[in-house]
VEXDREN-2710 file (C-alpha; in Angstrom, 1 decimal):
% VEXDREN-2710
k/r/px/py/pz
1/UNK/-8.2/28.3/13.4
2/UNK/-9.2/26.5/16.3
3/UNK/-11.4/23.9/14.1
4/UNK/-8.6/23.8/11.3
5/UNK/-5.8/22.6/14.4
6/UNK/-8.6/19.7/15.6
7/UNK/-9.3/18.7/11.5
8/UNK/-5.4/18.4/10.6
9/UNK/-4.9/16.4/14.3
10/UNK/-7.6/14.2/13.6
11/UNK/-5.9/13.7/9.9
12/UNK/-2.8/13.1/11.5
13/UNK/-4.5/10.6/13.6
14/UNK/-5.7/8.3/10.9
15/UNK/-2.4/8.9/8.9
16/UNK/-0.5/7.1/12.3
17/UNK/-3.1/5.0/12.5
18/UNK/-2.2/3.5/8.7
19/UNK/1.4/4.2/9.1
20/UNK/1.5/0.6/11.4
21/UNK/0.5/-1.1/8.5
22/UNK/3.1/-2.4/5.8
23/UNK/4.9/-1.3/3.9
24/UNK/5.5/1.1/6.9
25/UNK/5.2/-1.0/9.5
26/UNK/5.5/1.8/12.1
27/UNK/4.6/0.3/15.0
28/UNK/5.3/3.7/16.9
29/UNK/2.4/4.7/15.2
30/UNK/-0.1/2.1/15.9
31/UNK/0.9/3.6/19.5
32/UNK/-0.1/7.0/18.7
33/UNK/-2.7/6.9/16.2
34/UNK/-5.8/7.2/18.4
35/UNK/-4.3/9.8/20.9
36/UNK/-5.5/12.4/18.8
37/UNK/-9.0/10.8/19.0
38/UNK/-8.9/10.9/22.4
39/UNK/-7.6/14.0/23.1
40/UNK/-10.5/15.8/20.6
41/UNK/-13.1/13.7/22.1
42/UNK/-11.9/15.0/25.4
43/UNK/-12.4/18.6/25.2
44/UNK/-15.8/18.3/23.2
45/UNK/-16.9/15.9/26.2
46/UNK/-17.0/19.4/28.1
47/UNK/-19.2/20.7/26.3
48/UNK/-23.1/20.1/25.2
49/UNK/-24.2/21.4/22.1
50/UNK/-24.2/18.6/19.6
51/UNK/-21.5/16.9/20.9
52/UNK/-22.7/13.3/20.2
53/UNK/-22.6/14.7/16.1
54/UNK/-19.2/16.1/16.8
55/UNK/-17.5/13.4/18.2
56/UNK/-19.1/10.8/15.8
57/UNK/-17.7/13.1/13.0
58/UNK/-14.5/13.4/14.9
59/UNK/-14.3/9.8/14.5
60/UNK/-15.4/9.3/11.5
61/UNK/-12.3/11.4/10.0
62/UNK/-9.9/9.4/11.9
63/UNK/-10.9/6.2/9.9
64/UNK/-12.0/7.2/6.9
65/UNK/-8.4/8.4/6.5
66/UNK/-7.4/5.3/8.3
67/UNK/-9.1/3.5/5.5
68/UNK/-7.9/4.7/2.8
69/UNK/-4.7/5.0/3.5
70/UNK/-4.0/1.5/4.3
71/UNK/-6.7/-0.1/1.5
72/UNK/-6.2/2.6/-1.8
73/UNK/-4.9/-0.3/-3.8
74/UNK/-7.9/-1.9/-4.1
75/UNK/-8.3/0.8/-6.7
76/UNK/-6.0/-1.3/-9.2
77/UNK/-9.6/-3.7/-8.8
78/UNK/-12.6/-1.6/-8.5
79/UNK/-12.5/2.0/-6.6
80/UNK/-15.6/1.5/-5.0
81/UNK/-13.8/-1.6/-3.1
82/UNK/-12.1/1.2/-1.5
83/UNK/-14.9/3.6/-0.9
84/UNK/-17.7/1.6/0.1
85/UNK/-15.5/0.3/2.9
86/UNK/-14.2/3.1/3.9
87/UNK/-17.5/5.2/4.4
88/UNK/-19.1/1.8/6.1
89/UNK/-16.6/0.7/8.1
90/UNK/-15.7/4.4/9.4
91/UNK/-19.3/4.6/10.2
92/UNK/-19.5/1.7/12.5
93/UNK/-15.9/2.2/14.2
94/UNK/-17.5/6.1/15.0
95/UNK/-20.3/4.7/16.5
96/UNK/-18.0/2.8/18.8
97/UNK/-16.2/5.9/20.2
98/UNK/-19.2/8.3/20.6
99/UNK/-20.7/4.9/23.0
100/UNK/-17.2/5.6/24.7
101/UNK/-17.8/9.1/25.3
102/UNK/-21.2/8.6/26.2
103/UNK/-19.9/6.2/28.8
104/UNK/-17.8/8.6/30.3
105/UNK/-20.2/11.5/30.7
106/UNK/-23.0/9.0/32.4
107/UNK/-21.1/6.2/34.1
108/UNK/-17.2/7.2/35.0
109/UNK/-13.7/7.8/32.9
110/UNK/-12.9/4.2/34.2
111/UNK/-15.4/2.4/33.3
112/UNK/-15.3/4.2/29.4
113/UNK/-11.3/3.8/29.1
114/UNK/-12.2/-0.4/29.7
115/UNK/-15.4/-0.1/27.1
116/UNK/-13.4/1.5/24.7
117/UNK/-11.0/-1.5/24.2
118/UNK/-13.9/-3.7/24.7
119/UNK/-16.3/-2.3/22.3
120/UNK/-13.5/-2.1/19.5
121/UNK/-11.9/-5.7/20.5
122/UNK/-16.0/-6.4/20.5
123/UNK/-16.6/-5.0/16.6
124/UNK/-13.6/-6.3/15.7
125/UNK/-14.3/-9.4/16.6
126/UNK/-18.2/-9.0/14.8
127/UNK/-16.1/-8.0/11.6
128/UNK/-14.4/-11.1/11.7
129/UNK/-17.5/-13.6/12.1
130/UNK/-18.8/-14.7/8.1
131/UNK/-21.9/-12.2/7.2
132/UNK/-22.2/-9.7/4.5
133/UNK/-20.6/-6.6/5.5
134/UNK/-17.8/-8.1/7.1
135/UNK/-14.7/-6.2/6.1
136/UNK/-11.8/-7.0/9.1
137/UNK/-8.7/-6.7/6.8
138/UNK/-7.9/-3.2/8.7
139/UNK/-8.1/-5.5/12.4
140/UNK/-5.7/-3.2/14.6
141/UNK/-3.9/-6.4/15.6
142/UNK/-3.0/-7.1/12.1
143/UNK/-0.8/-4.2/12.1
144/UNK/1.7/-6.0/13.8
145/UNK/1.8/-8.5/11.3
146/UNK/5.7/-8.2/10.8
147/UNK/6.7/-7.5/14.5
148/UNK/6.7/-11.7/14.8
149/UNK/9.3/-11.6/17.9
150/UNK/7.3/-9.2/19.7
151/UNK/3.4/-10.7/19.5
152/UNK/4.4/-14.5/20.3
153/UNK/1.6/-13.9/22.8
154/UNK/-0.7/-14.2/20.0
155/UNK/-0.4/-17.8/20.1
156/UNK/-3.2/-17.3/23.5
157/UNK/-4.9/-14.3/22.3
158/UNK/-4.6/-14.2/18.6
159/UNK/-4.9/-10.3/16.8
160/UNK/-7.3/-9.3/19.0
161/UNK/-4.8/-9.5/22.1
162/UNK/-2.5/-7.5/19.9
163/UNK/-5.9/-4.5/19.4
164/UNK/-6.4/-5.1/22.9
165/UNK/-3.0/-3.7/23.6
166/UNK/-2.0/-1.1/21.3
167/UNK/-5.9/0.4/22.6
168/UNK/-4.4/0.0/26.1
169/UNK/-0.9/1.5/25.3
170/UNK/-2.8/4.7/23.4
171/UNK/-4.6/4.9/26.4
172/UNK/-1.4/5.0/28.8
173/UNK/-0.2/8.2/26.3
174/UNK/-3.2/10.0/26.3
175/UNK/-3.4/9.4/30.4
176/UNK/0.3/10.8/30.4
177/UNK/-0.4/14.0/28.2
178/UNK/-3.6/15.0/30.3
179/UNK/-1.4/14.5/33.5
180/UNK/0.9/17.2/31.5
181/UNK/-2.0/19.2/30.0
182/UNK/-3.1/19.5/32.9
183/UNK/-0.1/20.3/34.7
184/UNK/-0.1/17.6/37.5
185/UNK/2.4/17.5/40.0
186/UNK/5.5/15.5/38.4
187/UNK/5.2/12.7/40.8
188/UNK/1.8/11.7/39.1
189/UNK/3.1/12.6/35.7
190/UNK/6.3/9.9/36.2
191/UNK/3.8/7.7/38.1
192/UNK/1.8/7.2/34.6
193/UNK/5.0/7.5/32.7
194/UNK/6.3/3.8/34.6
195/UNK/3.1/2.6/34.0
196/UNK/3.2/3.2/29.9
197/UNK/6.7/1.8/30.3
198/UNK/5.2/-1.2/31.6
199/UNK/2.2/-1.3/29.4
200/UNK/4.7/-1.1/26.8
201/UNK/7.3/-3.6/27.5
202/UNK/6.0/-6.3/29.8
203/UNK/4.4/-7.6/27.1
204/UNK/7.3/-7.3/24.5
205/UNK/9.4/-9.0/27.0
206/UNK/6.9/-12.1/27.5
207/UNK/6.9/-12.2/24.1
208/UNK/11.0/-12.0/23.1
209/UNK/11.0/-14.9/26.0
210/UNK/8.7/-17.2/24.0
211/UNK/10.2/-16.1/20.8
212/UNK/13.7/-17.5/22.0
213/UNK/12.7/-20.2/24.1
214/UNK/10.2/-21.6/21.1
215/UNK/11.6/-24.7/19.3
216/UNK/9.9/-26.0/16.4
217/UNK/8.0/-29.1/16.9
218/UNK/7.0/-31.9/14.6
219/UNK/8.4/-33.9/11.2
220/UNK/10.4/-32.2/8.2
221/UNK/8.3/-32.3/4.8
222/UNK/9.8/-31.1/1.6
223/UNK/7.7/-28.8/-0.2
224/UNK/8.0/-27.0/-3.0
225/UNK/5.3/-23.7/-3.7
226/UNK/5.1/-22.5/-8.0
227/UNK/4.8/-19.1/-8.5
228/UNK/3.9/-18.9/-12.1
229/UNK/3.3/-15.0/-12.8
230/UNK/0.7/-14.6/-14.6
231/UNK/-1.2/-11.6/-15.3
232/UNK/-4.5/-12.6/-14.1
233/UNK/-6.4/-9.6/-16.3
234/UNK/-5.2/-11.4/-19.4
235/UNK/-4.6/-14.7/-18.0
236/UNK/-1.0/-14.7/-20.2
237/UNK/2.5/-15.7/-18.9
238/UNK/4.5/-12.4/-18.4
239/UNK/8.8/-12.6/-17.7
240/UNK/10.7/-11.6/-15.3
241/UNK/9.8/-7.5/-16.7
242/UNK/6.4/-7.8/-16.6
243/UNK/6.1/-8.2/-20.6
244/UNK/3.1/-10.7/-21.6
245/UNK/4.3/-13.7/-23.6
246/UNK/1.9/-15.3/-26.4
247/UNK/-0.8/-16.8/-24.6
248/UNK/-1.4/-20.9/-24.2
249/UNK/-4.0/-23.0/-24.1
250/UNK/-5.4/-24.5/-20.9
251/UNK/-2.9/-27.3/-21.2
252/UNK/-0.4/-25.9/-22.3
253/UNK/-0.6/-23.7/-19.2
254/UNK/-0.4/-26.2/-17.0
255/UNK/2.3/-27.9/-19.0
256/UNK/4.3/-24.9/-18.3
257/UNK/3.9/-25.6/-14.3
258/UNK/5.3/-28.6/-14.7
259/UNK/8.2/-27.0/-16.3
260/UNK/8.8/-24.4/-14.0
261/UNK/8.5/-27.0/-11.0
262/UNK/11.2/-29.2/-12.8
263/UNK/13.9/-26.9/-12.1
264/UNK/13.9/-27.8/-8.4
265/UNK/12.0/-31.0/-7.9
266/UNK/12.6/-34.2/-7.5
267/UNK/11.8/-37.9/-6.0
268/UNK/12.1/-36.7/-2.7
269/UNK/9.4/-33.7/-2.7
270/UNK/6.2/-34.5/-0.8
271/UNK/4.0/-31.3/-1.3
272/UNK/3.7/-29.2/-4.5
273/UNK/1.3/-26.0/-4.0
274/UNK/-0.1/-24.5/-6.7
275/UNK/-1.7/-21.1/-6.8
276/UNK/-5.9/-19.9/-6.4
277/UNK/-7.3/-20.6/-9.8
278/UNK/-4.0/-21.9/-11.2
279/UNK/-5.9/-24.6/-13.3
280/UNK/-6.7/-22.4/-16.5
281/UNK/-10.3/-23.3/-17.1
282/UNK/-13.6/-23.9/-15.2
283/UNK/-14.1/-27.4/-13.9
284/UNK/-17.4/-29.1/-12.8
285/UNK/-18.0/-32.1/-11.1
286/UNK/-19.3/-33.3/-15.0
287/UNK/-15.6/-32.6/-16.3
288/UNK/-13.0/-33.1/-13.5
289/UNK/-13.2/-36.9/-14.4
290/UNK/-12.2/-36.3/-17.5
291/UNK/-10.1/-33.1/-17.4
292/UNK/-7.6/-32.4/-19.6
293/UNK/-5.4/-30.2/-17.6
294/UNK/-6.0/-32.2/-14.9
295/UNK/-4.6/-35.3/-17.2
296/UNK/-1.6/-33.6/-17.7
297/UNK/-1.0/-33.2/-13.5
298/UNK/-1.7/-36.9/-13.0
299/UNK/0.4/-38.0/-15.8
300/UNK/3.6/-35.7/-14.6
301/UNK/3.4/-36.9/-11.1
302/UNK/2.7/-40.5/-11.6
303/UNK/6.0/-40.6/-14.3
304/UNK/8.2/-38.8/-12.6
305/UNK/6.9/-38.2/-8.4
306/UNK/4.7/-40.9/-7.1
307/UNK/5.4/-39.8/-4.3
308/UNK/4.1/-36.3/-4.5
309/UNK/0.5/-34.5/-3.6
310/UNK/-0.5/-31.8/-5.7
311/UNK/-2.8/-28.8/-4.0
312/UNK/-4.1/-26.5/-6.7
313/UNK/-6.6/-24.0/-6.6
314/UNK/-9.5/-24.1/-9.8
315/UNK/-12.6/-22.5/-10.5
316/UNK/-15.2/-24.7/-10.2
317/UNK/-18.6/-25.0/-11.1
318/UNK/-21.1/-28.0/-9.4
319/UNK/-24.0/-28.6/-11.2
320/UNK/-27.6/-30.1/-9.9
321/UNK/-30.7/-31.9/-11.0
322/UNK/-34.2/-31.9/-9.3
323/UNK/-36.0/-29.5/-7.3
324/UNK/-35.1/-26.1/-6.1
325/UNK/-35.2/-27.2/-2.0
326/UNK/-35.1/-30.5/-2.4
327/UNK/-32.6/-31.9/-4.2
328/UNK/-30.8/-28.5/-5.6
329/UNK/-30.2/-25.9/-2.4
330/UNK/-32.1/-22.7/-3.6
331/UNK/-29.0/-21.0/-3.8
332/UNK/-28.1/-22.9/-7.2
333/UNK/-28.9/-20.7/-10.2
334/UNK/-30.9/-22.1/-13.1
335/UNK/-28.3/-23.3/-16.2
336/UNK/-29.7/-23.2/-20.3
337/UNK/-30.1/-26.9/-20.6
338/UNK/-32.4/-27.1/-16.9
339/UNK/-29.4/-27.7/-15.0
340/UNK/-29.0/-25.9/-11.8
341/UNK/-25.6/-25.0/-10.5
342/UNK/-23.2/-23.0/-8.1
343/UNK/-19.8/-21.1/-8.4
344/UNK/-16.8/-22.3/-6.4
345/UNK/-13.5/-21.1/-6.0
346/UNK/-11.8/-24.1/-5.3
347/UNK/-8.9/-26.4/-4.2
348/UNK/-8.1/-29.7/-4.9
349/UNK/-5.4/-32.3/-4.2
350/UNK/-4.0/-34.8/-6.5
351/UNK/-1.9/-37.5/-5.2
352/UNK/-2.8/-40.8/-6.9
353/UNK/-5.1/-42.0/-3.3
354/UNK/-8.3/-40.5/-4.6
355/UNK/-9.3/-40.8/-8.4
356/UNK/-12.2/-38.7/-6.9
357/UNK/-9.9/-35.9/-6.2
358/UNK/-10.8/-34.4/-2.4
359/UNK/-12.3/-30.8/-3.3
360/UNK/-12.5/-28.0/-0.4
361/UNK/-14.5/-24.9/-1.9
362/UNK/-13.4/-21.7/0.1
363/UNK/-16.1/-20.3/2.2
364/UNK/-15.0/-17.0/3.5
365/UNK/-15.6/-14.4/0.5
366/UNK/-14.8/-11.2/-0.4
367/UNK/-17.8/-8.9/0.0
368/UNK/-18.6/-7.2/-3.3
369/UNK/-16.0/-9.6/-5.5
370/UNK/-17.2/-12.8/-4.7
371/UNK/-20.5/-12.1/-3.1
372/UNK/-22.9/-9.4/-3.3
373/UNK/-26.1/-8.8/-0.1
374/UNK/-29.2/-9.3/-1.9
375/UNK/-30.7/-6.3/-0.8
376/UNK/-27.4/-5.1/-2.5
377/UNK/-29.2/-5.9/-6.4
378/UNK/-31.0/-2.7/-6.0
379/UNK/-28.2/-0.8/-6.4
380/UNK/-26.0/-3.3/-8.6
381/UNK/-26.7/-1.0/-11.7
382/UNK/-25.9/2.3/-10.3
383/UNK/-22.7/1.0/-8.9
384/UNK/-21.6/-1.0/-12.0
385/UNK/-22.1/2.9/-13.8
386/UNK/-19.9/4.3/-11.3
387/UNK/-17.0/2.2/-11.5
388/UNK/-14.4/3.5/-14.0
389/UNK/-13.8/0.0/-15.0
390/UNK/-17.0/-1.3/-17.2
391/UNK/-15.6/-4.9/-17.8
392/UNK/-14.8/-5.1/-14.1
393/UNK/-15.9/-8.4/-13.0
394/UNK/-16.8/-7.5/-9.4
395/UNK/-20.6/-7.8/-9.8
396/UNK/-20.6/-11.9/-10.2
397/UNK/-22.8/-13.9/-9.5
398/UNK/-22.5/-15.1/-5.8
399/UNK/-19.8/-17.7/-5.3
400/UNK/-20.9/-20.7/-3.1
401/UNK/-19.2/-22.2/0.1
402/UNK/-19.2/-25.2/2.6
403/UNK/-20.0/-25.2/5.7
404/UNK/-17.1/-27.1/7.3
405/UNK/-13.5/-27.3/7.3
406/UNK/-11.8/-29.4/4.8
407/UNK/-8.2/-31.1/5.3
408/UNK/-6.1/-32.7/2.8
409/UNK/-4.1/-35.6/3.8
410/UNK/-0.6/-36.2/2.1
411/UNK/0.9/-39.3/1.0
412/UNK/0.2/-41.8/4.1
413/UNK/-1.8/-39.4/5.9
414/UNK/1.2/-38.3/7.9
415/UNK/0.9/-34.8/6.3
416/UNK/-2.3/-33.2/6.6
417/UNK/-2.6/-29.9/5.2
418/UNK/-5.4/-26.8/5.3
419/UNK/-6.0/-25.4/2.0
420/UNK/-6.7/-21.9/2.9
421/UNK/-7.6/-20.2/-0.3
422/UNK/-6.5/-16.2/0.1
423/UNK/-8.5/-14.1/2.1
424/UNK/-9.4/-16.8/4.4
425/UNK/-5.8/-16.4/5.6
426/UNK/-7.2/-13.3/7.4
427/UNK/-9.8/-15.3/9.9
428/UNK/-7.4/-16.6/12.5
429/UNK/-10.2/-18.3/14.4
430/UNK/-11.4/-20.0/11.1
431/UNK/-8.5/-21.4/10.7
432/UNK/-8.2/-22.8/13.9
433/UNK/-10.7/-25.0/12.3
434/UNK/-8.5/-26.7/10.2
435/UNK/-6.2/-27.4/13.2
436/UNK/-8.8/-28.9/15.4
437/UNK/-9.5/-31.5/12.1
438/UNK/-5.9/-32.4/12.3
439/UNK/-4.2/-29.8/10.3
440/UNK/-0.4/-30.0/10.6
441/UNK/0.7/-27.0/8.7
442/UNK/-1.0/-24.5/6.3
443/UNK/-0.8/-24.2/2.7
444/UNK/-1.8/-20.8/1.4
445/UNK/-2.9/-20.8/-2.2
446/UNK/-3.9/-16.9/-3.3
447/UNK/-3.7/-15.0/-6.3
448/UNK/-2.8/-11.6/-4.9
449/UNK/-2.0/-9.9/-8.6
450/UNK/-5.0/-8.2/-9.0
451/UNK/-3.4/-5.1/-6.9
452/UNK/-0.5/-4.7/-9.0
453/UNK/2.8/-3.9/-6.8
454/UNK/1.2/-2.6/-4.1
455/UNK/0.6/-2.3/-0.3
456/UNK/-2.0/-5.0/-1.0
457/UNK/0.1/-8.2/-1.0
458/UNK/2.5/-6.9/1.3
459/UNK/-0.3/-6.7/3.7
460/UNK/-1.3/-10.3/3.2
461/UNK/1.4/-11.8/3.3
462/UNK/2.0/-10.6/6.7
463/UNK/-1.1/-12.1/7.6
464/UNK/0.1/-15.6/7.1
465/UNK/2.8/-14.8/9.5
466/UNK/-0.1/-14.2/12.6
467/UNK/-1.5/-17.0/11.6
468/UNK/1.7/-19.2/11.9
469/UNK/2.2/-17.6/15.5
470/UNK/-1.4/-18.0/16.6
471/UNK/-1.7/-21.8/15.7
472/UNK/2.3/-22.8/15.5
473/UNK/1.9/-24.4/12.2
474/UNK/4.1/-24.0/9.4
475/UNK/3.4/-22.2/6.4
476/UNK/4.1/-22.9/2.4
477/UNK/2.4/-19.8/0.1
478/UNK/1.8/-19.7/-3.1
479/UNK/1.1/-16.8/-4.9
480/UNK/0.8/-16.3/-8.8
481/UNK/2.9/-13.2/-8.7
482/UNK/4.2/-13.4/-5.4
483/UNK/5.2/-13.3/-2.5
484/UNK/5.0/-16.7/-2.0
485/UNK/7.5/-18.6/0.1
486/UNK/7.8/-20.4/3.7
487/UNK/6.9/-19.6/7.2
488/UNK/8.3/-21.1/10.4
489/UNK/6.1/-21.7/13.7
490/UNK/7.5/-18.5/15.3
491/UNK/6.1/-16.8/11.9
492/UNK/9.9/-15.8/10.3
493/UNK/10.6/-16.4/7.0
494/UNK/12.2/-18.8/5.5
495/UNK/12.6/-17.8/1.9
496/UNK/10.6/-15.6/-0.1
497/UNK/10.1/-14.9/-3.5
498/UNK/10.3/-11.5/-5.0
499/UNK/6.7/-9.7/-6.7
500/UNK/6.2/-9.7/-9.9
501/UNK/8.7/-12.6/-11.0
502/UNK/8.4/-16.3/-12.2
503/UNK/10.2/-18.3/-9.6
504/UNK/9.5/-21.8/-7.6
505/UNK/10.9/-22.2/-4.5
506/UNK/11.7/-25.5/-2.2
507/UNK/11.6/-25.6/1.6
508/UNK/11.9/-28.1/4.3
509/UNK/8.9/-27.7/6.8
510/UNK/8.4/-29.0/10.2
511/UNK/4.5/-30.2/10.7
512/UNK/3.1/-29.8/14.3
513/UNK/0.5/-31.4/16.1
514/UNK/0.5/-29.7/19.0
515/UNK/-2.4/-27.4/19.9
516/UNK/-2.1/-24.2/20.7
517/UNK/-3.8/-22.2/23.7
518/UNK/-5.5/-19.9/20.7
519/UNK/-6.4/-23.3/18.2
520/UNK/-8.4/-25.1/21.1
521/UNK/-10.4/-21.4/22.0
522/UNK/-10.0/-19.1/19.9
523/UNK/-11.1/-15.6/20.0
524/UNK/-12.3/-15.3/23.6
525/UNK/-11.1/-11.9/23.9
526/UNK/-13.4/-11.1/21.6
527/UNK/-16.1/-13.2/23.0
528/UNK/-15.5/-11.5/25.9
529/UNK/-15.4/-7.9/24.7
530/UNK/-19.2/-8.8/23.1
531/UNK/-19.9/-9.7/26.5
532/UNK/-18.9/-6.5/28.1
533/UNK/-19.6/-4.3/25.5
534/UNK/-23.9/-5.8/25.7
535/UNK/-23.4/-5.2/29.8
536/UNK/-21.7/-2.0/29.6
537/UNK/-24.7/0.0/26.6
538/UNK/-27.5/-2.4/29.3
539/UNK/-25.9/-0.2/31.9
540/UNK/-26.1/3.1/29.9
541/UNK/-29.6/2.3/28.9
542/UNK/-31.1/1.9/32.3
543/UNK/-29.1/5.4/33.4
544/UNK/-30.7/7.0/30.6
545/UNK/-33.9/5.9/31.9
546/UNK/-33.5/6.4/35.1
547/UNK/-32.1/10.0/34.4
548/UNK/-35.6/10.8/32.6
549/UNK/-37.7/9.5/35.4
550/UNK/-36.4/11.7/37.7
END
């Protein structure tokens, strides 16, 4: 019985946990959801039979339901982007607690309450960095996502300062039900209960201040975002129910954009965002020249909006003559004809300038969909056998990437845009990148239908918000099936479409200059917490050692 209470606490720990996430958005909680943790971990600290196994599987519970919870739409996809998350990511976040408790039983319950913010805030931080098992869409800071007047702090600390506090406010709780547990006297137990107050609303109260003090800086732009929605399985039109209509040819999509954008544009628009992949068929650097459904974009703008930039997301393909590590990077696979080439998903911008057409390939990929670890191919067969969805395309090839930061700049240069390409939006300090090349506000191209109506593009969306706080840039989205829409520097919404309709939507932005604390140094919270975290196992190492020699 006693087990059965600690496995449905645990449960109800991860549940909390997920619960801070949209659609929920439960901030209470993101407040609550490791207090379980904590209070499990506690009473098998007391004891010594196998307690590292039991508090790693302790752990491991709490974020395995944690991630499923908040990720089981990636189902609509592939289910093993769901599983293979869940039981890796779990893993590493359990690891994290049982060096907490292991902390605490050698060093002190001080020093373990300060590594457990800085070891997570640490692996956080790890998961966000580009390498092949990076997963950081379930960043405890992102839960806040939609609480925009009460983390305009992250504009200093980005997400992480939100995981460093919600770590810290769990903390205060669990402090304040020991005290009880433990029947204190009450003067201790109020004593912690003013300082969770304060842990709790200090912060919110800094933040309300900047949120209603903040005035938006910069030049207005008009910009227009085209959310086409199409179903990206069949790559057909659907209306406004969700019923496919006869498929077109590669022009003829495009064509089609230009239709929908006619219903609100005019002379006077300068931006036009276009969705990831929106152009309907593969490009390479042998037939952008000469593209057809590029034609048809030039054509429209130059007749009826000279004054306009296009940014459009394509697939691209680049291909390469010579010698694998010489003239062709060994990454390039090898084509029919003795060509050697590389996969893109790409952006480029169209605005009459360039006949070259500036290209920015997108460089932070989705593990599993857009890359795959080579010492992954091993297993490539048995994994392909276990998905329910044969066809499913999430064993490409790799995609390739660039190295730097790309901007776009508008007509006259006075608008300079990022073209973050979907789950890039996630990386805050990546995208600082864009800002320190002169980014004035961020266009979001994504294609977030694969999920169907779920949790999934909710999620995202939010994402863009943070990222509007944390660099105080504007933000124009656009989404094949939505949400796409507009952003202000304090991350509220301007307008936003509905999911799962055909819709294009106009907005006057404000473009800012102005660097933010976060844009010029990004994630040192979670430089810091790497820091502390190598200190803090250095210091439990030589204790270990020192306990054996004596």
């Amino acid at each position: 019985m006693k087990k059965l209470k600690a496995i449905g606490l645990l449960i109800l720990g991860g549940l909390l946990m997920a619960s801070s996430f949209a659609p929920y958005d439960f901030i209470i909680g993101g407040m609550l959801g490791i207090v379980p943790l904590l209070i499990i971990e506690d009473q098998i600290s007391t004891e010594v039979k196998w307690r590292k196994v039991r508090v790693f599987a302790s752990a491991y519970l709490v974020f395995v339901v944690y991630n499923f919870v908040t990720i089981y739409w990636v189902r609509n996809a592939a289910w093993i982007g769901v599983i293979a998350p869940a039981i890796v990511n779990s893993a590493f976040f359990a690891m994290a607690i049982v060096t907490y408790s292991s902390i605490k039983s050698r060093l002190s319950p001080k020093a373990a309450y300060l590594s457990l913010v800085m070891l997570w805030v640490a692996w956080e931080y790890i998961e966000l960095q580009d390498w092949d098992l990076s997963w950081p869409w379930l960043t405890y800071g992102f839960s806040l996502s939609n609480w925009v007047t009460l983390i305009q702090w992250y504009s200093y600390t980005g997400a992480l300062g939100g995981t460093a506090w919600l770590l810290i406010v769990n903390l205060f709780v669990f402090f304040v039900y020991k005290s009880w547990k433990l029947k204190e006297d009450s003067f201790f137990i109020i004593k912690k209960g003013i300082q969770l107050g304060l842990v709790i609303f200090v912060p919110i109260l800094i933040s309300l201040f900047q949120y209603y003090t903040y005035e938006e800086k910069g030049f207005e732009q008009d910009v227009v975002v085209l959310q086409p929605n199409m179903n990206p399985y069949s790559d057909r039109f659907m209306d406004s129910k969700g019923n496919e209509l006869k498929a077109m040819s590669s022009v003829a999509q495009v064509r089609r954009f230009t239709e929908i954008a006619d219903e609100i544009m005019d002379e006077d628009v300068d931006f036009l965002l276009m969705h990831e992949t929106a152009l309907p068929q593969t490009e390479s650097n042998l037939t952008l020249p000469y593209s057809a459904s590029v034609g048809v974009l030039k054509r429209w703008r130059a007749s009826k909006y000279p004054n306009l930039s296009i940014l459009t997301g394509l697939a691209y393909r680049e291909f390469k003559e010579g010698e694998v590590g010489e003239d062709v990077p060994a990454t390039y696979k090898r084509s029919y004809n003795g060509r050697y080439y590389e996969y893109f998903n790409s952006s480029i911008l169209i605005n009459g300038e360039n006949d070259t057409l500036p290209q920015y390939h997108k460089s932070m990929l989705v593990i599993g969909v857009e890359r795959i670890p080579d010492y992954f191919v091993y297993f490539q067969k048995y994994l392909t056998d276990f998905d329910s969805d044969s066809d499913a395309n999430i064993y490409n090839p790799n995609n390739g990437k660039q190295a730097e930061r790309e901007v776009f700049y508008g007509k006259g240069d006075s608008a300079i845009v990022a073209p973050v390409i979907c789950y890039e939006s996630l990386f805050g300090d990546y995208i600082t990148e864009y800002v320190r090349k002169g980014a004035n506000f961020l266009g979001v191209i994504t294609n977030d239908a694969w999920w169907g109506n779920t949790a999934g593009y909710q999620q995202h969306w939010g994402f863009s918000r943070m990222r509007a706080i944390e660099t105080r840039r504007s933000v124009a989205r656009s989404a094949n099936t939505g949400w796409s829409g507009f952003i202000n520097q304090r991350g509220d919404e301007l307008q936003k479409s509905t999911y799962l309709t055909q819709d294009v939507l106009r907005q006057k932005i404000q473009l800012n200059s102005e660097m933010t604390f976060y844009a010029q140094y990004g994630d040192i919270i979670g430089k810091l917490g790497v820091w502390f975290s190598i200190m803090a196992l250095l210091n439990l190492l030589v204790k270990k050692v020192t306990a054996k020699g004596v």
